[in-house]
mmCIF file as Biopython writes it, N, C-alpha, C and O atoms, coordinates in Angstrom:
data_model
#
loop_
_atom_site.group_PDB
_atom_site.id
_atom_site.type_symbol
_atom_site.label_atom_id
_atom_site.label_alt_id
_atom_site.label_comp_id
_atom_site.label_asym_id
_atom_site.label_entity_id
_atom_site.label_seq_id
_atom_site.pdbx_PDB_ins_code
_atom_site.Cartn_x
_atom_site.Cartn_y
_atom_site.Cartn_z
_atom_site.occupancy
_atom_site.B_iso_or_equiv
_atom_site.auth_seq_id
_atom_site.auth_asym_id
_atom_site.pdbx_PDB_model_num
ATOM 1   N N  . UNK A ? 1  ? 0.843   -1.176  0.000   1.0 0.0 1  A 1 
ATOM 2   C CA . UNK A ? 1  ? 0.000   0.000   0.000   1.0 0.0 1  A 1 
ATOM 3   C C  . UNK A ? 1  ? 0.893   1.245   0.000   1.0 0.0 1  A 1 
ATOM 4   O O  . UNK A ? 1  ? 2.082   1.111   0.287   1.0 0.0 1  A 1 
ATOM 5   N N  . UNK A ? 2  ? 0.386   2.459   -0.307  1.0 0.0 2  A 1 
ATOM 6   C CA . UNK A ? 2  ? 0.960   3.646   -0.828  1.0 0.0 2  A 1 
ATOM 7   C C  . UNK A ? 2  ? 0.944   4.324   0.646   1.0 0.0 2  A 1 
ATOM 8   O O  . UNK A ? 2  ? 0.107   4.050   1.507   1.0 0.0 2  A 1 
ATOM 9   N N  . UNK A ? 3  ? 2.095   5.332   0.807   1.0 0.0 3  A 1 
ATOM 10  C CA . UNK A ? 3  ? 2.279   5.630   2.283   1.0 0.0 3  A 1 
ATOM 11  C C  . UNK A ? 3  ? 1.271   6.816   2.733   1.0 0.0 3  A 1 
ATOM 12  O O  . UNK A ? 3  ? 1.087   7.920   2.219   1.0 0.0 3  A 1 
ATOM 13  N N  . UNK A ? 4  ? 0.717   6.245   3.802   1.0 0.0 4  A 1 
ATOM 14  C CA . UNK A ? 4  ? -0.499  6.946   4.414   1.0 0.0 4  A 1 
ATOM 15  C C  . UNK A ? 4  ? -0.046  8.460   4.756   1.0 0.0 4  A 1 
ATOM 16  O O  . UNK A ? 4  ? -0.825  9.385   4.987   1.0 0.0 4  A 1 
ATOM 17  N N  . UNK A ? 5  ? 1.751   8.551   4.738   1.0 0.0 5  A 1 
ATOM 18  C CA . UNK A ? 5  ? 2.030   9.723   5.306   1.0 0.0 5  A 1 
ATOM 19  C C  . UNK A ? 5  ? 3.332   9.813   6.269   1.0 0.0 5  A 1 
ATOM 20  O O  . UNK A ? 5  ? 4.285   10.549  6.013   1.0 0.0 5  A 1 
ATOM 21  N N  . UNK A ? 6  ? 3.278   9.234   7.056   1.0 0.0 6  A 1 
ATOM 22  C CA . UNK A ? 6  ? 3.827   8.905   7.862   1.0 0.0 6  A 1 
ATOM 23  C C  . UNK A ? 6  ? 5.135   7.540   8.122   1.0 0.0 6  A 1 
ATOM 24  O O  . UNK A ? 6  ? 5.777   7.195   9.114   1.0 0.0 6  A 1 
ATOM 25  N N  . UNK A ? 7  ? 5.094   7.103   6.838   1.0 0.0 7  A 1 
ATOM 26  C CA . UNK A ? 7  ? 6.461   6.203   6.990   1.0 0.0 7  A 1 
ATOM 27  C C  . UNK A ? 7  ? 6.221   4.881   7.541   1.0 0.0 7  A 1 
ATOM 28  O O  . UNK A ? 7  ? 7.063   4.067   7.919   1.0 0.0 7  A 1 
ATOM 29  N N  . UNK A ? 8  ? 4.684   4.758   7.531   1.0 0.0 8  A 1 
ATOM 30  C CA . UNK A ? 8  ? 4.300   3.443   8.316   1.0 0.0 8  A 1 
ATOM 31  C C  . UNK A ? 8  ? 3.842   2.549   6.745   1.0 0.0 8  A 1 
ATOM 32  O O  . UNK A ? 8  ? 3.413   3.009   5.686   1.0 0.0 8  A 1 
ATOM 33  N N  . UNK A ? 9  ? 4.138   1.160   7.142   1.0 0.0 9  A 1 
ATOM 34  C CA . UNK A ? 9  ? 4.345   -0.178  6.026   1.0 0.0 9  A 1 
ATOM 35  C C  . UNK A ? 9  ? 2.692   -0.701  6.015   1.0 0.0 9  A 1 
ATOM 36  O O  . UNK A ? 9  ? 2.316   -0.840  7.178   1.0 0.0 9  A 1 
ATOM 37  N N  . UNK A ? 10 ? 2.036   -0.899  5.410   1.0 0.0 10 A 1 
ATOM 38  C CA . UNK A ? 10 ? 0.925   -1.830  5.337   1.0 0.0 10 A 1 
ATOM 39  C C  . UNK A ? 10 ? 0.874   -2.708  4.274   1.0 0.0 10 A 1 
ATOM 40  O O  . UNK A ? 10 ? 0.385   -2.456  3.172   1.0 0.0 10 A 1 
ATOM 41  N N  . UNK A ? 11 ? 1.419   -3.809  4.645   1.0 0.0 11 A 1 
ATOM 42  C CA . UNK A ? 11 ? 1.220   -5.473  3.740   1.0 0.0 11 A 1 
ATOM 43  C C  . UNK A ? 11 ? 0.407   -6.431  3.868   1.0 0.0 11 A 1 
ATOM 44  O O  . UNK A ? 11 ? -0.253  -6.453  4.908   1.0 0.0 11 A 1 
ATOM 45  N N  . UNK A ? 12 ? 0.257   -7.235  3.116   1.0 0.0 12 A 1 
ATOM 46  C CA . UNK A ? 12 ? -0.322  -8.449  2.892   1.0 0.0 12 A 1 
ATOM 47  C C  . UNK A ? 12 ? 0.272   -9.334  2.501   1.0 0.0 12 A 1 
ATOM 48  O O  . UNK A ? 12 ? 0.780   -9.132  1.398   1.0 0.0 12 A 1 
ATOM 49  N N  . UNK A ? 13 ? 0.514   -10.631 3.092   1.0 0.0 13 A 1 
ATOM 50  C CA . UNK A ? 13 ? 1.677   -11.584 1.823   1.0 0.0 13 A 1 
ATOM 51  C C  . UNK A ? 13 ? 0.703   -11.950 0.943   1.0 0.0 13 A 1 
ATOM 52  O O  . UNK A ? 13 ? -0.495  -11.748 1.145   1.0 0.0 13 A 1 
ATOM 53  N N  . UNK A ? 14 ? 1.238   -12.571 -0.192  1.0 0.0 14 A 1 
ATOM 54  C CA . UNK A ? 14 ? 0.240   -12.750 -1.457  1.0 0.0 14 A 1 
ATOM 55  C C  . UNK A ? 14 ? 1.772   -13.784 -2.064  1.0 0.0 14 A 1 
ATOM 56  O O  . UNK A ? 14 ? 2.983   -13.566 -2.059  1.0 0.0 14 A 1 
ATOM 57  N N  . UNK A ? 15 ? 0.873   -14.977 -2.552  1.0 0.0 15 A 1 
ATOM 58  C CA . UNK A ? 15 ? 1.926   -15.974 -4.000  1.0 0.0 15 A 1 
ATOM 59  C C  . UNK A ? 15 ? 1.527   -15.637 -4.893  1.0 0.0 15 A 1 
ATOM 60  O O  . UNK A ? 15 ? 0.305   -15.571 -5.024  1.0 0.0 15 A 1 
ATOM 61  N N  . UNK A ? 16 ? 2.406   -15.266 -5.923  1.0 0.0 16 A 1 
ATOM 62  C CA . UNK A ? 16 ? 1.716   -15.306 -7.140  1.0 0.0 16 A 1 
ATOM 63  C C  . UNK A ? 16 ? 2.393   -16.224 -8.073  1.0 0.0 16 A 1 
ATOM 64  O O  . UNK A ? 16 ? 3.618   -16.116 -8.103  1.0 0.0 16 A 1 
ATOM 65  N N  . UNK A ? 17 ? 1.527   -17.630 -9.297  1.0 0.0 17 A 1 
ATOM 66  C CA . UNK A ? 17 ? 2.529   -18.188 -9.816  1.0 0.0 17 A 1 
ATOM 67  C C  . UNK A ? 17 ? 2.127   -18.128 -11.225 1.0 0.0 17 A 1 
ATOM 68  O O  . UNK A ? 17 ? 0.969   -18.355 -11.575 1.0 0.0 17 A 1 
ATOM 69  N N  . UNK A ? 18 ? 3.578   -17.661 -12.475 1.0 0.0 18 A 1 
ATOM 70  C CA . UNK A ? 18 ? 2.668   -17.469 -13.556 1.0 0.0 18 A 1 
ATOM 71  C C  . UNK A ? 18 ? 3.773   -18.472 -14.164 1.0 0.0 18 A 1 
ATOM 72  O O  . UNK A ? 18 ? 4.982   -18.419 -13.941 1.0 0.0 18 A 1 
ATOM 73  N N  . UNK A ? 19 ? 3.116   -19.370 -14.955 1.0 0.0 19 A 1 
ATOM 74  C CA . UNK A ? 19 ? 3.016   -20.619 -16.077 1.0 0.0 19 A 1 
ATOM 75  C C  . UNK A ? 19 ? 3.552   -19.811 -17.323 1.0 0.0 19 A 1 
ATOM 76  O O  . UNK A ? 19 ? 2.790   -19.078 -17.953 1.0 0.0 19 A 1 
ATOM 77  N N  . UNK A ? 20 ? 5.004   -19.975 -17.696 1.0 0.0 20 A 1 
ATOM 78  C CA . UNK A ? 20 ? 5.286   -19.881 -18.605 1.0 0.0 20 A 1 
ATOM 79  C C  . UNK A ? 20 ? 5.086   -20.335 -20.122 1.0 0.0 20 A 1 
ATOM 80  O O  . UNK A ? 20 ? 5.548   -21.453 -20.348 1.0 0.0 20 A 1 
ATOM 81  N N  . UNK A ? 21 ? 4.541   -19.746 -21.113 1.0 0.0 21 A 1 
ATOM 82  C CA . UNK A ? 21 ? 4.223   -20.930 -22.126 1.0 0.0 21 A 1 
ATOM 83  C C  . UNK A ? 21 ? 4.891   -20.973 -23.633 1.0 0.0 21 A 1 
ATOM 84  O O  . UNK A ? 21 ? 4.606   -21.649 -24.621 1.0 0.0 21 A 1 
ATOM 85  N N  . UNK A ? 22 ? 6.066   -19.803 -23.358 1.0 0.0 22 A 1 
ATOM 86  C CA . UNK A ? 22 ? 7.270   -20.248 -24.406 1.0 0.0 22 A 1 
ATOM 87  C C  . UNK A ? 22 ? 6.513   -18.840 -25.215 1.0 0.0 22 A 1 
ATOM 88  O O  . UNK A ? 22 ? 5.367   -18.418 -25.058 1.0 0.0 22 A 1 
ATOM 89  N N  . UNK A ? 23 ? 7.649   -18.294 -26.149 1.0 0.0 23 A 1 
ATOM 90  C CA . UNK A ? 23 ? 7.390   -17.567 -27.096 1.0 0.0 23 A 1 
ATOM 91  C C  . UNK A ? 23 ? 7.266   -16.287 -26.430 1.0 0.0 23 A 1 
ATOM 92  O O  . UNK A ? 23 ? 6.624   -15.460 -27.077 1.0 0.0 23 A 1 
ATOM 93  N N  . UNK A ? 24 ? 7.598   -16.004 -25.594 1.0 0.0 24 A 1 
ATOM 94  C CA . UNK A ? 24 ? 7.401   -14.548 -25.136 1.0 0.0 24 A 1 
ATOM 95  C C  . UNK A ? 24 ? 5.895   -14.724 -23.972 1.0 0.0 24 A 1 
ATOM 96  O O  . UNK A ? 24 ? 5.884   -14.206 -22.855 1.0 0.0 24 A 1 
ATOM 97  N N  . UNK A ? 25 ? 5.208   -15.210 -24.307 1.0 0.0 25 A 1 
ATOM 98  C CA . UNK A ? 25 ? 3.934   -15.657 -23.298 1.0 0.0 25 A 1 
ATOM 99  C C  . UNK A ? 25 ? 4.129   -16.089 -22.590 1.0 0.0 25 A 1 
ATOM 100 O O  . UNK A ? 25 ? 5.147   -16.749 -22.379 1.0 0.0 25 A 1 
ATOM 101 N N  . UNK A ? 26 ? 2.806   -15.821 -21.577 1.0 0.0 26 A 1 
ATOM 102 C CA . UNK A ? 26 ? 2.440   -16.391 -20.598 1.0 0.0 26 A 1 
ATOM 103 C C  . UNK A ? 26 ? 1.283   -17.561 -20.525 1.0 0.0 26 A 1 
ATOM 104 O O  . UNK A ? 26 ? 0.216   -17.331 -21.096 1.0 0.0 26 A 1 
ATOM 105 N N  . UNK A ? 27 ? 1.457   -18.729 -19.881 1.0 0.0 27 A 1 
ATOM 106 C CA . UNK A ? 27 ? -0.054  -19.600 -20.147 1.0 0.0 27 A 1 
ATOM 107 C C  . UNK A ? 27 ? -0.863  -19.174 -19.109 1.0 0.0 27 A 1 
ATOM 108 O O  . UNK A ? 27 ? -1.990  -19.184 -19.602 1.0 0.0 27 A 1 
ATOM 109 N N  . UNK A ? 28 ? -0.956  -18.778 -17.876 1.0 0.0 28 A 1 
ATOM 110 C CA . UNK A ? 28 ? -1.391  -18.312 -16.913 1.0 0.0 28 A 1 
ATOM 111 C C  . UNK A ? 28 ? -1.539  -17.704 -15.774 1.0 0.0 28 A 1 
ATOM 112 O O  . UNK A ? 28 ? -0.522  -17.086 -16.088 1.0 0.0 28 A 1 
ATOM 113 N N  . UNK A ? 29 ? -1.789  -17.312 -14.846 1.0 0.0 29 A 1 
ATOM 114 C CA . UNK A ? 29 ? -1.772  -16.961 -13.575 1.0 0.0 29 A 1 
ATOM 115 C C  . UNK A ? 29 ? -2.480  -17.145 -12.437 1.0 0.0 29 A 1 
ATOM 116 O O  . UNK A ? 29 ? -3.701  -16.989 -12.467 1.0 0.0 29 A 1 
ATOM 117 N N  . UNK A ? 30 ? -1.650  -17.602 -10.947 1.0 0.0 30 A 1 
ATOM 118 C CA . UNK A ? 30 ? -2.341  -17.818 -10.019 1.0 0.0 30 A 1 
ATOM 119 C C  . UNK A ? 30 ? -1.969  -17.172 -9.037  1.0 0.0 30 A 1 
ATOM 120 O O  . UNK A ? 30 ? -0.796  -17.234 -8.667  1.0 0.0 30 A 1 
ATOM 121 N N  . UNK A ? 31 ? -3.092  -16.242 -8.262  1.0 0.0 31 A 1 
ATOM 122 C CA . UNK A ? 31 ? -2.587  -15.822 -7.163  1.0 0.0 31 A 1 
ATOM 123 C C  . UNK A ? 31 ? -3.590  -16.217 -5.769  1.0 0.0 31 A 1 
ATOM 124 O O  . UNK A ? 31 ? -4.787  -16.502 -5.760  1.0 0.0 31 A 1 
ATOM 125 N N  . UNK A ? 32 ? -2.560  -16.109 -4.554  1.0 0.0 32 A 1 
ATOM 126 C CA . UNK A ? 32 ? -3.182  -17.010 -3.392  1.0 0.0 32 A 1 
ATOM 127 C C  . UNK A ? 32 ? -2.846  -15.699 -2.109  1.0 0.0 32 A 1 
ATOM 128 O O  . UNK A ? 32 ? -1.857  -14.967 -2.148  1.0 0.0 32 A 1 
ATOM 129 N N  . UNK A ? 33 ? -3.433  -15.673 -1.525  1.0 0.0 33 A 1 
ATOM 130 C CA . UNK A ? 33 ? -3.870  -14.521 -0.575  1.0 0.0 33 A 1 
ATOM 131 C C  . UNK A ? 33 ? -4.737  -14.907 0.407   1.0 0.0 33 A 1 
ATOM 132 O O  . UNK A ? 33 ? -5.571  -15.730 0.031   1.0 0.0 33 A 1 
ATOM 133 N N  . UNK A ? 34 ? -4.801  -14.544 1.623   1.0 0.0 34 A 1 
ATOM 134 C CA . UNK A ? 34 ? -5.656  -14.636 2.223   1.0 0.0 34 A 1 
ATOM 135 C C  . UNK A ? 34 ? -6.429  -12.926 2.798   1.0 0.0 34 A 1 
ATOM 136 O O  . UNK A ? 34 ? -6.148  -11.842 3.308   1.0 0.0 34 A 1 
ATOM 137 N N  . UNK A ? 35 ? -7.390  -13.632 2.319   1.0 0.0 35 A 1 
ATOM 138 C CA . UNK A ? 35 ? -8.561  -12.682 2.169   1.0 0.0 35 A 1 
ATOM 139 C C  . UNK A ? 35 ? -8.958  -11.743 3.166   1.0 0.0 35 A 1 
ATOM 140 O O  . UNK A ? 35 ? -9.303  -10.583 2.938   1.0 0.0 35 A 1 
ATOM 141 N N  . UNK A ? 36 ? -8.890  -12.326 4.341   1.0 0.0 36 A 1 
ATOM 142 C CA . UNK A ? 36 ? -8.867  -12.158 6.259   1.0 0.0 36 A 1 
ATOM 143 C C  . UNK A ? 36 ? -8.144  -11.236 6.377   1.0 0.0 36 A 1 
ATOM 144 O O  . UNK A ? 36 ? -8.495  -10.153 6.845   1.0 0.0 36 A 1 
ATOM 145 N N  . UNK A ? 37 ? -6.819  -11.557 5.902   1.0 0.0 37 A 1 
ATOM 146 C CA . UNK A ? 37 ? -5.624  -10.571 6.274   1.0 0.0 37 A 1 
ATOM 147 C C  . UNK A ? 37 ? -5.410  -9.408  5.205   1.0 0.0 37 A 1 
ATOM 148 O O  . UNK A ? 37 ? -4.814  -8.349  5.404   1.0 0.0 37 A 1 
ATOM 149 N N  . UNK A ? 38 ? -5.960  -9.788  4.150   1.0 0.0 38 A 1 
ATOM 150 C CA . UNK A ? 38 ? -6.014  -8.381  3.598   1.0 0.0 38 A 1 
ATOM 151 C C  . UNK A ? 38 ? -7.052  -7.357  3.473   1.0 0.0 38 A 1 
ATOM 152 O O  . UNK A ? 38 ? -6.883  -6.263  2.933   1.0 0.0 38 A 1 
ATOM 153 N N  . UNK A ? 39 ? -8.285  -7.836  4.079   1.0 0.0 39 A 1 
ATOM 154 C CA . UNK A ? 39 ? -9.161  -7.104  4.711   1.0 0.0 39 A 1 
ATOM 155 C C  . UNK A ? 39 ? -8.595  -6.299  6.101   1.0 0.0 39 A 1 
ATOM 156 O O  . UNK A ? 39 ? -8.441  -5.078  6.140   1.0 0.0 39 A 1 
ATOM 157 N N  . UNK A ? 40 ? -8.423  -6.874  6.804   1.0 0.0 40 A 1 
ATOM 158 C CA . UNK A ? 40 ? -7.897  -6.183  8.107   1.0 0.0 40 A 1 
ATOM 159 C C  . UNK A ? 40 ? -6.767  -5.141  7.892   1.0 0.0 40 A 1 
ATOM 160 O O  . UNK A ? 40 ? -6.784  -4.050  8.462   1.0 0.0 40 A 1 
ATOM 161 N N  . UNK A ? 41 ? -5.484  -5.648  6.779   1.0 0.0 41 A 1 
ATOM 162 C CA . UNK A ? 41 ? -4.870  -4.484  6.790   1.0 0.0 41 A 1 
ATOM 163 C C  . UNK A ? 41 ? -5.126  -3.190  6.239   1.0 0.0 41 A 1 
ATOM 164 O O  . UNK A ? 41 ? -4.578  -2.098  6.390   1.0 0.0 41 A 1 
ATOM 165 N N  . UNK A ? 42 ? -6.192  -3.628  5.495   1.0 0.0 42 A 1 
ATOM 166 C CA . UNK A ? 42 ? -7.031  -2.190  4.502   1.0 0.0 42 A 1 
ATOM 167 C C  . UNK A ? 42 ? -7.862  -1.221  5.500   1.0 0.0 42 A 1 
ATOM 168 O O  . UNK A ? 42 ? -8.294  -0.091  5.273   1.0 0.0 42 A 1 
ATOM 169 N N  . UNK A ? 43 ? -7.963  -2.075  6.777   1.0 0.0 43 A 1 
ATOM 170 C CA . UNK A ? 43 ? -9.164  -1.324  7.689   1.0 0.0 43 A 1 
ATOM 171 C C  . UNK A ? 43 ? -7.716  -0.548  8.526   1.0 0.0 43 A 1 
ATOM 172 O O  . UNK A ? 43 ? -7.665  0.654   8.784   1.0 0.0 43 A 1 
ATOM 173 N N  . UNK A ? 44 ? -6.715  -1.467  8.822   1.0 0.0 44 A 1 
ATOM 174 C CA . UNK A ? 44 ? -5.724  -0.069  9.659   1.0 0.0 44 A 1 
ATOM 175 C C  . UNK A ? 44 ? -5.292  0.649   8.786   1.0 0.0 44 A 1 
ATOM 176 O O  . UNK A ? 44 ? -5.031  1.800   9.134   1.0 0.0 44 A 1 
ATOM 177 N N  . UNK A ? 45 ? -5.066  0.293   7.439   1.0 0.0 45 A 1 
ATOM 178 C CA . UNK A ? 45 ? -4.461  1.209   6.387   1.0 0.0 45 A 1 
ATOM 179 C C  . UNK A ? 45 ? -5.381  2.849   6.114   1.0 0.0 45 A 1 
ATOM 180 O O  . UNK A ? 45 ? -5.003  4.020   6.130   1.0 0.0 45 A 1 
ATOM 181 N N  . UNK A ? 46 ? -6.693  2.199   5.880   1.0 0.0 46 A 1 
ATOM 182 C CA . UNK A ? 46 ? -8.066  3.222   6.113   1.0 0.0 46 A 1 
ATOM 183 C C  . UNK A ? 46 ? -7.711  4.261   7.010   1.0 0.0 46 A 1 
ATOM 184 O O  . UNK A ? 46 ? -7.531  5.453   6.760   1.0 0.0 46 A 1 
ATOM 185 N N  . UNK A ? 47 ? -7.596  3.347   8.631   1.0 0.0 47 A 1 
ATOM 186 C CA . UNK A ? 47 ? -7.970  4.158   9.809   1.0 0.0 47 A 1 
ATOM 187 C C  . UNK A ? 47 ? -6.672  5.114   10.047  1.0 0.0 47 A 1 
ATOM 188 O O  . UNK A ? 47 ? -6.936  6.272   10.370  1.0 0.0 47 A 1 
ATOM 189 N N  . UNK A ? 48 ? -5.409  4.785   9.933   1.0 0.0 48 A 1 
ATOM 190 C CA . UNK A ? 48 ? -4.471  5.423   9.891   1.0 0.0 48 A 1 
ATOM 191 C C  . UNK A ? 48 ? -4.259  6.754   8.589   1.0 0.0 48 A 1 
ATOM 192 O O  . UNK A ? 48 ? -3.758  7.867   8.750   1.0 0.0 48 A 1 
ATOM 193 N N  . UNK A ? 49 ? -4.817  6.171   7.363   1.0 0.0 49 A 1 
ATOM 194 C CA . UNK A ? 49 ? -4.819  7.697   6.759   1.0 0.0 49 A 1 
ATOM 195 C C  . UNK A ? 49 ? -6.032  8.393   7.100   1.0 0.0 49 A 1 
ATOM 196 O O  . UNK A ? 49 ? -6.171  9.394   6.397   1.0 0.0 49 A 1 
ATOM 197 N N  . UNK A ? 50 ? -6.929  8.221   7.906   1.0 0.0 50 A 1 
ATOM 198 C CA . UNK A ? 50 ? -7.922  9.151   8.509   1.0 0.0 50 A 1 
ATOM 199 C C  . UNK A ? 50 ? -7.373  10.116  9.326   1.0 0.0 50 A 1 
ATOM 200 O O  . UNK A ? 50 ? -7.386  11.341  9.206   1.0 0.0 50 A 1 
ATOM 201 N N  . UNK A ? 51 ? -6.832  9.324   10.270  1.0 0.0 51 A 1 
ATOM 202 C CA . UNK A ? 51 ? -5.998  9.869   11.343  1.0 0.0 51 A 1 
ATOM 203 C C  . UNK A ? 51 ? -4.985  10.973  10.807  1.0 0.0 51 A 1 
ATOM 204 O O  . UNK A ? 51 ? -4.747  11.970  11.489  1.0 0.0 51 A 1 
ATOM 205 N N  . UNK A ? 52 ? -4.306  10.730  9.369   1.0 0.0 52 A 1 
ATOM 206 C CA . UNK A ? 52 ? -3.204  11.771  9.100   1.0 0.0 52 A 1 
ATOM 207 C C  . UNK A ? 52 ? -4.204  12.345  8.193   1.0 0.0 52 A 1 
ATOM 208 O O  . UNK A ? 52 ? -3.774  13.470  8.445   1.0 0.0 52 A 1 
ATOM 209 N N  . UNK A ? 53 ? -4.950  12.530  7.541   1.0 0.0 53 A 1 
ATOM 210 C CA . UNK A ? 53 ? -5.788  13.100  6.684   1.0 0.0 53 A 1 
ATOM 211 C C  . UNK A ? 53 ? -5.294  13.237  5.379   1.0 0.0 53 A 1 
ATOM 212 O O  . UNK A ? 53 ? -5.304  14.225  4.644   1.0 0.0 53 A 1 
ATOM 213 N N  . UNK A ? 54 ? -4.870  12.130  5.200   1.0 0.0 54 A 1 
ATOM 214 C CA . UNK A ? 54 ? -4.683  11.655  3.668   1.0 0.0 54 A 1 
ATOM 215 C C  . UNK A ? 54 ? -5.884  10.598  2.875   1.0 0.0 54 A 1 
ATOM 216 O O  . UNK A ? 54 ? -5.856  10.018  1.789   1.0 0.0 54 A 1 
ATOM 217 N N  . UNK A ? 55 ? -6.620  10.642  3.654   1.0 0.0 55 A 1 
ATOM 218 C CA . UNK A ? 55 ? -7.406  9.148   3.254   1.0 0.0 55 A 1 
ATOM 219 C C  . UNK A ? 55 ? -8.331  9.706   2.107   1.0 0.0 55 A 1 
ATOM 220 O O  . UNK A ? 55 ? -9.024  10.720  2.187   1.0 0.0 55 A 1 
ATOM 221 N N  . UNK A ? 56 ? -8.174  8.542   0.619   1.0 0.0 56 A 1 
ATOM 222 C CA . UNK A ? 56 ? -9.029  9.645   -0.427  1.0 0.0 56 A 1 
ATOM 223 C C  . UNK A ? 56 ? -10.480 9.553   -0.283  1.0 0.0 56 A 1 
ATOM 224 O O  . UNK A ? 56 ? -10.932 8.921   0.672   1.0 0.0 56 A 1 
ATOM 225 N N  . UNK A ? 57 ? -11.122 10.012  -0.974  1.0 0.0 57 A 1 
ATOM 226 C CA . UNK A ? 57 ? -12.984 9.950   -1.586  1.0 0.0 57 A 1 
ATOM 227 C C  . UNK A ? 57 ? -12.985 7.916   -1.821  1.0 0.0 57 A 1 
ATOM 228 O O  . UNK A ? 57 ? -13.952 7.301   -1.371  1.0 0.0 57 A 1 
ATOM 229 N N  . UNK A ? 58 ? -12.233 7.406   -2.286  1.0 0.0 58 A 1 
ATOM 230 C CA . UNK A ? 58 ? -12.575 6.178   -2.534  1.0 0.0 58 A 1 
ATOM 231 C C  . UNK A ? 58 ? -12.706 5.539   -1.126  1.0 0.0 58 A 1 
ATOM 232 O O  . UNK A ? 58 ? -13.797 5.220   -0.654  1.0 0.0 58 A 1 
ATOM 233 N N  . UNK A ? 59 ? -11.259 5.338   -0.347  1.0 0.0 59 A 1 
ATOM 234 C CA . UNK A ? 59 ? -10.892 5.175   0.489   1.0 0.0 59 A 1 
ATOM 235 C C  . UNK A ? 59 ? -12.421 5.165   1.598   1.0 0.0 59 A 1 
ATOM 236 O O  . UNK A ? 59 ? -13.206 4.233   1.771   1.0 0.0 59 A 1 
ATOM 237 N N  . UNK A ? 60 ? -12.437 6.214   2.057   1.0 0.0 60 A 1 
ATOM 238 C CA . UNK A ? 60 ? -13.347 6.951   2.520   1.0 0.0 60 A 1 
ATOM 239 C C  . UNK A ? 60 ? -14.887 5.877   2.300   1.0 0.0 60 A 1 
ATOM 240 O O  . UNK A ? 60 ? -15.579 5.346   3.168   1.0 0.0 60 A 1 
ATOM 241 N N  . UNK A ? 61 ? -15.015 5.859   0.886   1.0 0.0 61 A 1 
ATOM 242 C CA . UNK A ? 61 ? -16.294 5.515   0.346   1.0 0.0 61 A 1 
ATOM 243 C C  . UNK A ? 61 ? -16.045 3.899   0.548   1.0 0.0 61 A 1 
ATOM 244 O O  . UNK A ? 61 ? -17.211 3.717   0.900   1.0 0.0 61 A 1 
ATOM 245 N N  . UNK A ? 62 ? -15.544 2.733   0.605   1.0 0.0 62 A 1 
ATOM 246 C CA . UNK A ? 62 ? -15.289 2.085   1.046   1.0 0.0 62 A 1 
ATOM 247 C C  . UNK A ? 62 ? -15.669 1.500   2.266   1.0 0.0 62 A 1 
ATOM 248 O O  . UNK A ? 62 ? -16.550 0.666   2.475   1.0 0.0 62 A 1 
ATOM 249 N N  . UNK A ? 63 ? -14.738 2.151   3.194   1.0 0.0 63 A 1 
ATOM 250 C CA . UNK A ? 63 ? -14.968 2.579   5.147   1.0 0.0 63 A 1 
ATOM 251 C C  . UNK A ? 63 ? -16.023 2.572   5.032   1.0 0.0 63 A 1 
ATOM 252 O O  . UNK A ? 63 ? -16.482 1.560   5.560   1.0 0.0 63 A 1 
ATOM 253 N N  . UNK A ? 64 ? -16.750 3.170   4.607   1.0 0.0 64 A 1 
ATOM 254 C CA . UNK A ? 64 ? -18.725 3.529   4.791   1.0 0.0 64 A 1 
ATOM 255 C C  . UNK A ? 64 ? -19.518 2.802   4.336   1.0 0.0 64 A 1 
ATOM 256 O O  . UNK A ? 64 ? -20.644 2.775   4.832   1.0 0.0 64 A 1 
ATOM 257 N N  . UNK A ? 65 ? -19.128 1.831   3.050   1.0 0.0 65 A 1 
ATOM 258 C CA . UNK A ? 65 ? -19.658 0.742   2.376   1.0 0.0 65 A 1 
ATOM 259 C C  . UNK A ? 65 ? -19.376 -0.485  3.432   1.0 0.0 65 A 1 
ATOM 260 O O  . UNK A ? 65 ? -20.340 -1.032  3.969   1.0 0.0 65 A 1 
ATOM 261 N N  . UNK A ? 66 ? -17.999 -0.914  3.726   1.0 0.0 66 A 1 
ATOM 262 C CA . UNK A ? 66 ? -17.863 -2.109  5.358   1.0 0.0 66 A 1 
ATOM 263 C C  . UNK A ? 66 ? -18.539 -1.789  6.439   1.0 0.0 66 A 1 
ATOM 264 O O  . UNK A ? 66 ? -18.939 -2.766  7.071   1.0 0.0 66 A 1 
ATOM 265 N N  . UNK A ? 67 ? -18.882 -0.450  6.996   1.0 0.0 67 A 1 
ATOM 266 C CA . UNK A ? 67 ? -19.465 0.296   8.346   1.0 0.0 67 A 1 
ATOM 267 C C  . UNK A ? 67 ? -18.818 -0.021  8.699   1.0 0.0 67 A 1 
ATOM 268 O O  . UNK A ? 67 ? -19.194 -0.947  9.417   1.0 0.0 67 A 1 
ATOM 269 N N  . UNK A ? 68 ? -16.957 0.207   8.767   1.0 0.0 68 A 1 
ATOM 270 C CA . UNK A ? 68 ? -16.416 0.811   9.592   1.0 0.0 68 A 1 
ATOM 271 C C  . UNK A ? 68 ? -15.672 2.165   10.018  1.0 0.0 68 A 1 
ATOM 272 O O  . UNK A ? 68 ? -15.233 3.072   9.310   1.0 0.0 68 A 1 
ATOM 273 N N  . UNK A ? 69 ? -15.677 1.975   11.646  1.0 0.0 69 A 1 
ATOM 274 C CA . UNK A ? 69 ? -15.167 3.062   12.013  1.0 0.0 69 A 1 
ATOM 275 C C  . UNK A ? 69 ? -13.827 3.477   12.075  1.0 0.0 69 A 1 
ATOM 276 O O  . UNK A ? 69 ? -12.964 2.666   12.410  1.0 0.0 69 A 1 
ATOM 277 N N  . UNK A ? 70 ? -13.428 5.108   11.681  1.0 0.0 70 A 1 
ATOM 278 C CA . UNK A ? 70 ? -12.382 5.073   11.174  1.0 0.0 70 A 1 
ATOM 279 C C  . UNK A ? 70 ? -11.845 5.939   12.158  1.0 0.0 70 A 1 
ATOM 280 O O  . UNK A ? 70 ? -10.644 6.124   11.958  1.0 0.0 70 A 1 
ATOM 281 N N  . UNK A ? 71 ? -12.332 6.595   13.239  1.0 0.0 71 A 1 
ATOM 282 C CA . UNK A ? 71 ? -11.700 7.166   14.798  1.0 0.0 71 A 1 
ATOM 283 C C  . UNK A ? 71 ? -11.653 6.722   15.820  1.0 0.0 71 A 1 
ATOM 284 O O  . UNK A ? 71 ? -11.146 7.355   16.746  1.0 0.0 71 A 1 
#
């Protein structure tokens, strides 16, 4: 995630595996994430650019679409 401001890190681990298929291509892609944890870091990621007042219109619109609170 893009810095809220303040120099603080917000990640998620994520695999990603892409299937080579010769010729310059790709045959596919798989990516594996857990869903849990990248929900939760989007909600401190949220609540922390509230807090510095960077958090955008999307951002924002989001927070209000989950009902959560962001103070």
């Amino acid at each position: 995630m893009k810095d809220p401001g303040d120099g603080s890190i917000h990640q998620a681990a994520t695999l990603t595996v892409l299937h080579y298929a010769g010729n310059g291509l790709w045959s596919y892609e798989e990516d594996a994430y857990n869903p849990l944890n990248f929900l939760a870091m989007v909600h401190e990621y949220t609540k922390r650019c509230q807090a510095l007042g960077t958090i955008s219109e999307d951002a924002l619109a989001f927070a209000k679409n989950m009902n959560w609170q962001l103070d």
